[in-house]
Backbone as a printed PyTorch tensor [residue, N CA C, xyz], in Angstrom:
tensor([[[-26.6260,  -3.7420,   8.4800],
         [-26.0470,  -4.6300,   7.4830],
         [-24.6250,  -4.1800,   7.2110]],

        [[-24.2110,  -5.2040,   7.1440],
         [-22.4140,  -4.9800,   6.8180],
         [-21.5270,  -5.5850,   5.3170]],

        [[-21.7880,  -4.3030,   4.6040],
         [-21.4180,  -4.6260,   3.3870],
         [-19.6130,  -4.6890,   3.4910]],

        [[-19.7570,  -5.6440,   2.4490],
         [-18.1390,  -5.6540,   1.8420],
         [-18.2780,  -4.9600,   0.3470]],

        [[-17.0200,  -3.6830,   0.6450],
         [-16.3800,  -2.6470,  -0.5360],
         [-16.0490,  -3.2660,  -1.4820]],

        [[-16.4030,  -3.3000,  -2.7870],
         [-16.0280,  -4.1790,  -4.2560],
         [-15.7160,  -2.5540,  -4.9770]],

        [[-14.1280,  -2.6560,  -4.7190],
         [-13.5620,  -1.3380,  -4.8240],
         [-12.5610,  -1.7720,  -6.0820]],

        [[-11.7980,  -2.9030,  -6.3610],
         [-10.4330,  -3.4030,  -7.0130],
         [-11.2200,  -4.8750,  -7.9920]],

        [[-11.0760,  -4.2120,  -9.0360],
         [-11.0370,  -5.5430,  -9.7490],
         [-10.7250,  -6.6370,  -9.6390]],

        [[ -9.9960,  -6.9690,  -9.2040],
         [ -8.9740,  -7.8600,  -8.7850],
         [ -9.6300,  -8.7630,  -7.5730]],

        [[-10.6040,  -7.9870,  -7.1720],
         [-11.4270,  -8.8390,  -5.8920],
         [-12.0700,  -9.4350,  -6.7470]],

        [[-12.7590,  -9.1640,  -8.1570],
         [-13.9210, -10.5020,  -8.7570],
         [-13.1080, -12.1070,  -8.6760]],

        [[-11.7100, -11.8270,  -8.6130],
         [-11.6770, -13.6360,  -9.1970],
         [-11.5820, -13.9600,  -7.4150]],

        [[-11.5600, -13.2780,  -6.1990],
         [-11.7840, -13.3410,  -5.0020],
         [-13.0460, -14.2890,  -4.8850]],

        [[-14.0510, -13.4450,  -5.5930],
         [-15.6600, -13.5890,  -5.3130],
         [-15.7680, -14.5970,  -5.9590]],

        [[-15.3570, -15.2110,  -7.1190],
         [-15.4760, -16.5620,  -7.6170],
         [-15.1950, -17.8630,  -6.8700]],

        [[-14.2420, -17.3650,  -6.1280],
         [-13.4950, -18.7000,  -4.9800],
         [-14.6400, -18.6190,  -4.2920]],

        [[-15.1300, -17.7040,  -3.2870],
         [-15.4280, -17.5150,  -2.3840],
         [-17.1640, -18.2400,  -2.6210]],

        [[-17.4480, -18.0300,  -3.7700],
         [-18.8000, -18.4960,  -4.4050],
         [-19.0960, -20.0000,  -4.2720]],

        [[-17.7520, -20.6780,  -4.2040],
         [-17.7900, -22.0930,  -4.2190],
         [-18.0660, -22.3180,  -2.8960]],

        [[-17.7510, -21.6230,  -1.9930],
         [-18.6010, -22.5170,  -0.7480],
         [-19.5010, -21.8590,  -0.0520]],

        [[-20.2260, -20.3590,  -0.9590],
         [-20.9950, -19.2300,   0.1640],
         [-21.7460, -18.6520,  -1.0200]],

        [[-22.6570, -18.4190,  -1.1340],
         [-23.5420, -17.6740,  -2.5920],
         [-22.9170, -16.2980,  -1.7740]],

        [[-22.4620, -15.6920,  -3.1670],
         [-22.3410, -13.7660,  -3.3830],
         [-23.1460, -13.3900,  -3.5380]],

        [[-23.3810, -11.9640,  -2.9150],
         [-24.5360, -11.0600,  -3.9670],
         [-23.6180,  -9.3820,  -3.7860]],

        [[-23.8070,  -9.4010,  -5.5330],
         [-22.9750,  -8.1460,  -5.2150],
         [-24.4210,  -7.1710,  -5.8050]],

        [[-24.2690,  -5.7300,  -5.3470],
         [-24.9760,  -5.1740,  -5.3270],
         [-25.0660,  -3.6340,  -5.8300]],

        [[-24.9630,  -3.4940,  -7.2780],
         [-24.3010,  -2.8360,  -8.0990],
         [-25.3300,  -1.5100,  -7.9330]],

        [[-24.5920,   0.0750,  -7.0170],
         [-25.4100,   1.3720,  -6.8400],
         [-25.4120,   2.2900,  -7.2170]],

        [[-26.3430,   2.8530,  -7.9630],
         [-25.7620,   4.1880,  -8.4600],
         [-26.0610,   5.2950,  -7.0540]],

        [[-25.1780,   6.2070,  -6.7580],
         [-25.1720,   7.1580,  -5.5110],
         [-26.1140,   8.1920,  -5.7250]],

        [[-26.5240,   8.0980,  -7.1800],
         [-27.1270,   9.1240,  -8.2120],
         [-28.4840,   9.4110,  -8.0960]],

        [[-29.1420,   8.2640,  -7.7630],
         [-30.7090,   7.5530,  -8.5420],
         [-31.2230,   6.8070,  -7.1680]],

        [[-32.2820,   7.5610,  -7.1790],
         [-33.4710,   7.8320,  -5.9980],
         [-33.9000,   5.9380,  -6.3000]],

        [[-34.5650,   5.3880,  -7.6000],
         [-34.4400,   4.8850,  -7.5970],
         [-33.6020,   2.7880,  -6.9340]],

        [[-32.2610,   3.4660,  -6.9350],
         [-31.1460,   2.4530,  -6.4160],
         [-31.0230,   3.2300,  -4.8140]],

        [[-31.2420,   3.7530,  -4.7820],
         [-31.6050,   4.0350,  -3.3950],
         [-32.8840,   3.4960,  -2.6710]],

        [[-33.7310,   3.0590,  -3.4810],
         [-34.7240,   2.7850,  -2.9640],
         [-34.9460,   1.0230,  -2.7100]],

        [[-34.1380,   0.3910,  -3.8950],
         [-33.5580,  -0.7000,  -3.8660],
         [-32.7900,  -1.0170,  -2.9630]],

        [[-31.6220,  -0.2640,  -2.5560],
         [-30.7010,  -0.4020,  -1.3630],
         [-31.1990,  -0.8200,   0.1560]],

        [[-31.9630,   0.1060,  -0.0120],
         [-32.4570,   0.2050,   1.3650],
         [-34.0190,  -1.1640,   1.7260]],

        [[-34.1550,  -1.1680,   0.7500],
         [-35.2410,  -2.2330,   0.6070],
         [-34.0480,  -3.5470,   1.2420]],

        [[-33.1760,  -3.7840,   0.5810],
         [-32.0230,  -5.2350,   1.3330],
         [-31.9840,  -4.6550,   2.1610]],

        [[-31.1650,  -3.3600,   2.6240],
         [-30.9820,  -3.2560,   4.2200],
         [-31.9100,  -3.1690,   5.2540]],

        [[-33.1590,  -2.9850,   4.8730],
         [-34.5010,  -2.7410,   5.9280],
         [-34.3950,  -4.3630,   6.1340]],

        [[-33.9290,  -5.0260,   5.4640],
         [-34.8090,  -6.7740,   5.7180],
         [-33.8050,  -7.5470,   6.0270]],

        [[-32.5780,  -7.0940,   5.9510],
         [-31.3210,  -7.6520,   6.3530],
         [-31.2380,  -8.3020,   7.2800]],

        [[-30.9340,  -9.7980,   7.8250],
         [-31.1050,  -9.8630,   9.5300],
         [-29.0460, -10.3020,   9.6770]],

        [[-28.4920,  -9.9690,  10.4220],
         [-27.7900, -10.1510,  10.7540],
         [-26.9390, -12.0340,  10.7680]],

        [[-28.1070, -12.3060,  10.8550],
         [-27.6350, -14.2040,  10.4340],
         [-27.7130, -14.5470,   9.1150]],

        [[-27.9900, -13.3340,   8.1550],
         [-28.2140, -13.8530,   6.6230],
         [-26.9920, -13.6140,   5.9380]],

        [[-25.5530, -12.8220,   7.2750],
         [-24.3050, -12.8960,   6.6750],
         [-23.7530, -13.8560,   6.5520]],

        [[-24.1460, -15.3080,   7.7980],
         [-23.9370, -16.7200,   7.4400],
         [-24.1610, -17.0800,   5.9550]],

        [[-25.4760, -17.0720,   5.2680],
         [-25.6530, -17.8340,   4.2170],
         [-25.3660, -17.4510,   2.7450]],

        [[-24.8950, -15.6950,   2.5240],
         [-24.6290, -15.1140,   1.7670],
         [-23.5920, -14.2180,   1.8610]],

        [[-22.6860, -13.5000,   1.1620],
         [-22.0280, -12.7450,   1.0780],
         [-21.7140, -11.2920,   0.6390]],

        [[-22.7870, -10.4760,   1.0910],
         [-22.6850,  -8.9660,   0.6490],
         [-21.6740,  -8.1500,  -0.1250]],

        [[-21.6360,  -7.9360,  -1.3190],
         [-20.4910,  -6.8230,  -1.5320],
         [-21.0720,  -5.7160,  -2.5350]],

        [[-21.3370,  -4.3790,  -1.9770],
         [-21.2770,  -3.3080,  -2.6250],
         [-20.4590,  -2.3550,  -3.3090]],

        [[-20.6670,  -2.5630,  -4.7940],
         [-20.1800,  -1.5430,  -5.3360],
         [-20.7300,  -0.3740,  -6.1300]],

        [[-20.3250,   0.8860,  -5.9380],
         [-20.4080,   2.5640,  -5.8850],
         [-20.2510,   2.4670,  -7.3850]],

        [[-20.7470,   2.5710,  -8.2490],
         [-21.1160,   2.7210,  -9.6960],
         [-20.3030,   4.0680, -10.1600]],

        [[-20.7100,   4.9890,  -9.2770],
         [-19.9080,   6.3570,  -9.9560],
         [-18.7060,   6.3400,  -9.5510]],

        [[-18.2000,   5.4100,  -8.7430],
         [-16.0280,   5.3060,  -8.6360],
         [-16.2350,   4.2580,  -9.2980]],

        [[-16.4700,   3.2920,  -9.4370],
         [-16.1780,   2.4770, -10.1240],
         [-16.9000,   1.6720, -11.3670]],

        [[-16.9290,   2.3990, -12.0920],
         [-17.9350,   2.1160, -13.4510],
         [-17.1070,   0.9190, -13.9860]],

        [[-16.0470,   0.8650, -14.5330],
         [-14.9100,  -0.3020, -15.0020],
         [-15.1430,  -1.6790, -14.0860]],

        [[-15.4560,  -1.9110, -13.0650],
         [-15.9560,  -2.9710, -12.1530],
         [-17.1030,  -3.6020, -12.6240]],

        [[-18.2710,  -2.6830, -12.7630],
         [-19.1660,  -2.5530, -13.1990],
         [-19.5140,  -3.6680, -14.6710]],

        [[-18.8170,  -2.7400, -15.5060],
         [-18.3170,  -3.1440, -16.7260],
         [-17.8890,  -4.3890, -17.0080]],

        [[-16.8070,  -4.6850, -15.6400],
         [-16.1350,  -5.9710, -15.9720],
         [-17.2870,  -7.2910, -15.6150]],

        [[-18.4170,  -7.0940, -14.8600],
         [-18.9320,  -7.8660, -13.9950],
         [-19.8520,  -8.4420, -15.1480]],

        [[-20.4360,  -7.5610, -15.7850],
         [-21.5790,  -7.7390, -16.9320],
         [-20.9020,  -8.5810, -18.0480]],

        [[-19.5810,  -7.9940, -18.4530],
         [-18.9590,  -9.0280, -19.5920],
         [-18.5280, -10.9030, -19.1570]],

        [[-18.0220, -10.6110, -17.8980],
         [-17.9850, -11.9930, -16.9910],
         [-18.9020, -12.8360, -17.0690]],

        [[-20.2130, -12.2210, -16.4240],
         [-21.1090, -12.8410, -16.0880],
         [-22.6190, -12.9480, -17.1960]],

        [[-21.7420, -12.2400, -18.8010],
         [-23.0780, -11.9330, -19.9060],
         [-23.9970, -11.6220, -19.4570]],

        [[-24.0370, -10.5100, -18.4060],
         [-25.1830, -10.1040, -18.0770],
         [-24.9050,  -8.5870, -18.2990]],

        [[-26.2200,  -8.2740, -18.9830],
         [-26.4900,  -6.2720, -19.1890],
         [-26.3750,  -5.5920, -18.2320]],

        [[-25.5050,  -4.5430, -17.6050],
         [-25.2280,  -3.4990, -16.9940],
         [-26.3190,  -2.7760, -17.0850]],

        [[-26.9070,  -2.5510, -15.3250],
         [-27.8640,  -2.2380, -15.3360],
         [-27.5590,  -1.6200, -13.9870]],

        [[-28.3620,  -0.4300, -13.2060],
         [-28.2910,   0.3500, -12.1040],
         [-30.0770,   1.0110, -11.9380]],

        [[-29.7640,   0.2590, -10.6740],
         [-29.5040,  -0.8570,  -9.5330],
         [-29.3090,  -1.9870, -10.4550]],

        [[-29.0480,  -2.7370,  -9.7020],
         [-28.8190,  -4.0920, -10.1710],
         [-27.9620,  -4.7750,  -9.2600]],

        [[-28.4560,  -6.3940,  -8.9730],
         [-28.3590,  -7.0240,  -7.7300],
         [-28.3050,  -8.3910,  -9.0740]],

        [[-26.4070,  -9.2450,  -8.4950],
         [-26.6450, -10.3760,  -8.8110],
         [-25.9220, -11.5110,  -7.5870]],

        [[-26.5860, -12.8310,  -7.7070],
         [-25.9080, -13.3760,  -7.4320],
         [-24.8620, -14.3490,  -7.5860]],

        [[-24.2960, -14.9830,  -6.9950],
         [-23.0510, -15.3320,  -7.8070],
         [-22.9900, -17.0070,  -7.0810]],

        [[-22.9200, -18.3160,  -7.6440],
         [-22.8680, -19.3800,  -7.0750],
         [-21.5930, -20.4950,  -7.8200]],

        [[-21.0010, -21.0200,  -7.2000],
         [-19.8340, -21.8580,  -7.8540],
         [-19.4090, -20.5420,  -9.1970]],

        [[-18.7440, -19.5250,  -9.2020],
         [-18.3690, -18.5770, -10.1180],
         [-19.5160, -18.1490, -11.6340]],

        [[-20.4260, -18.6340, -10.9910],
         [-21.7250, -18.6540, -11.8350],
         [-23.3260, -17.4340, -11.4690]],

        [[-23.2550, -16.6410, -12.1250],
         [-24.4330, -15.9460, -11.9030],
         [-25.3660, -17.0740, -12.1220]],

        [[-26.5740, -16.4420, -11.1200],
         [-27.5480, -17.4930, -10.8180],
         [-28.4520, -16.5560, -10.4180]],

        [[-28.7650, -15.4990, -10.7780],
         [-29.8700, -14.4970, -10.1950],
         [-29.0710, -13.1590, -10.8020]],

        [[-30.0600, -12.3910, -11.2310],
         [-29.8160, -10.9260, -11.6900],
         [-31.3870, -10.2240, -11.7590]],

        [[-31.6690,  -8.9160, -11.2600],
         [-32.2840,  -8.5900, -11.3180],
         [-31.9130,  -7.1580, -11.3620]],

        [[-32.8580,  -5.9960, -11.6820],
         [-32.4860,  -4.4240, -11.8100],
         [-33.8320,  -3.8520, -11.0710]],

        [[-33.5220,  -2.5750, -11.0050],
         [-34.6490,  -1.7710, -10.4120],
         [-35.3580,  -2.3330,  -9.5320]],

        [[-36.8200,  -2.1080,  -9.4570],
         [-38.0820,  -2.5010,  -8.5490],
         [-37.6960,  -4.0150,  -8.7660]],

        [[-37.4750,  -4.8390,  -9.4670],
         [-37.7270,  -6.2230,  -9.4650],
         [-36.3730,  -7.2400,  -8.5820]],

        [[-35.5080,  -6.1610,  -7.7960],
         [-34.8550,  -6.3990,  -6.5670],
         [-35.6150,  -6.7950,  -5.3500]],

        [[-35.4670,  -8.0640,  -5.4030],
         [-36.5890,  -8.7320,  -4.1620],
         [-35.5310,  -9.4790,  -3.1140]],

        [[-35.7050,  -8.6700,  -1.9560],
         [-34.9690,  -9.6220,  -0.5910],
         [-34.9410, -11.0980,  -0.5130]],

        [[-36.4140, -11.2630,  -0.9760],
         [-36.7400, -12.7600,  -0.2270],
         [-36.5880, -13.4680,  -1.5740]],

        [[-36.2030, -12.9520,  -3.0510],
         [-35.7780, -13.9210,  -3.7810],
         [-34.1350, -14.0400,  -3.9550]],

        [[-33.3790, -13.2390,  -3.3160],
         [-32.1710, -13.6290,  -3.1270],
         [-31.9120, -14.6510,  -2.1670]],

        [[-32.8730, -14.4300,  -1.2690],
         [-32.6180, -15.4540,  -0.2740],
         [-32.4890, -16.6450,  -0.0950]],

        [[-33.6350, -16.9360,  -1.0300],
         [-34.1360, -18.3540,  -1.5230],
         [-32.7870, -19.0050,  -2.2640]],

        [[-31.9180, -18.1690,  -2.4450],
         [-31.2760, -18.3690,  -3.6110],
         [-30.0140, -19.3320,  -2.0780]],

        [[-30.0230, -18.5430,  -1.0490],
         [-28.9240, -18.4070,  -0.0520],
         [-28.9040, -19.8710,   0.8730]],

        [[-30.4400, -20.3300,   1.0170],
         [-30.5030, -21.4220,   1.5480],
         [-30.3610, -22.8060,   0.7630]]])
């Protein structure tokens, strides 16, 4: 799986454009927590390579960039949470989930 780096603030109003013609999912990690590791790897085990067509991957590293983080939850009124997986449609969250309740095949649903 081939994530895109959500390193610069400045990429969210990116991901808003980009939402209008491709669902986002950004994929918020702590490097920390066995946990979000366990989440992580759960998307990447199920990842297929044609699901970069229908969605748009972008990971961001929680411990460099907490302020990203921050900004994403006030944007999108959604609680800052790690793990935590949302998606993003016409500049609109449309899926958020945290921990264990990170499901592949309900992002997906989201993608088709």
């Amino acid at each position: 799986m081939k994530w895109n780096a959500l390193d610069y603030i400045s990429q969210l109003d990116n991901i808003n454009e980009e939402s209008k013609t491709m669902p986002v999912l950004l994929f918020k990690h702590s490097t920390r927590c066995s946990i979000s590791s366990m989440a992580l790897n759960r998307i990447e085990s199920n990842w297929k390579e044609s699901d970069s067509q229908l969605i748009k991957p972008y990971y961001l590293d929680l411990i460099a960039h907490r302020e990203i983080s921050n900004l994403i939850a006030e944007q999108y009124g959604i609680e800052h949470q790690s793990p935590q997986a949302l998606v993003i449609s016409n500049g609109e969250c449309i899926y958020h989930e945290s921990h264990t309740n990170i499901r592949y095949a309900d992002i997906m649903k989201l993608a088709k």
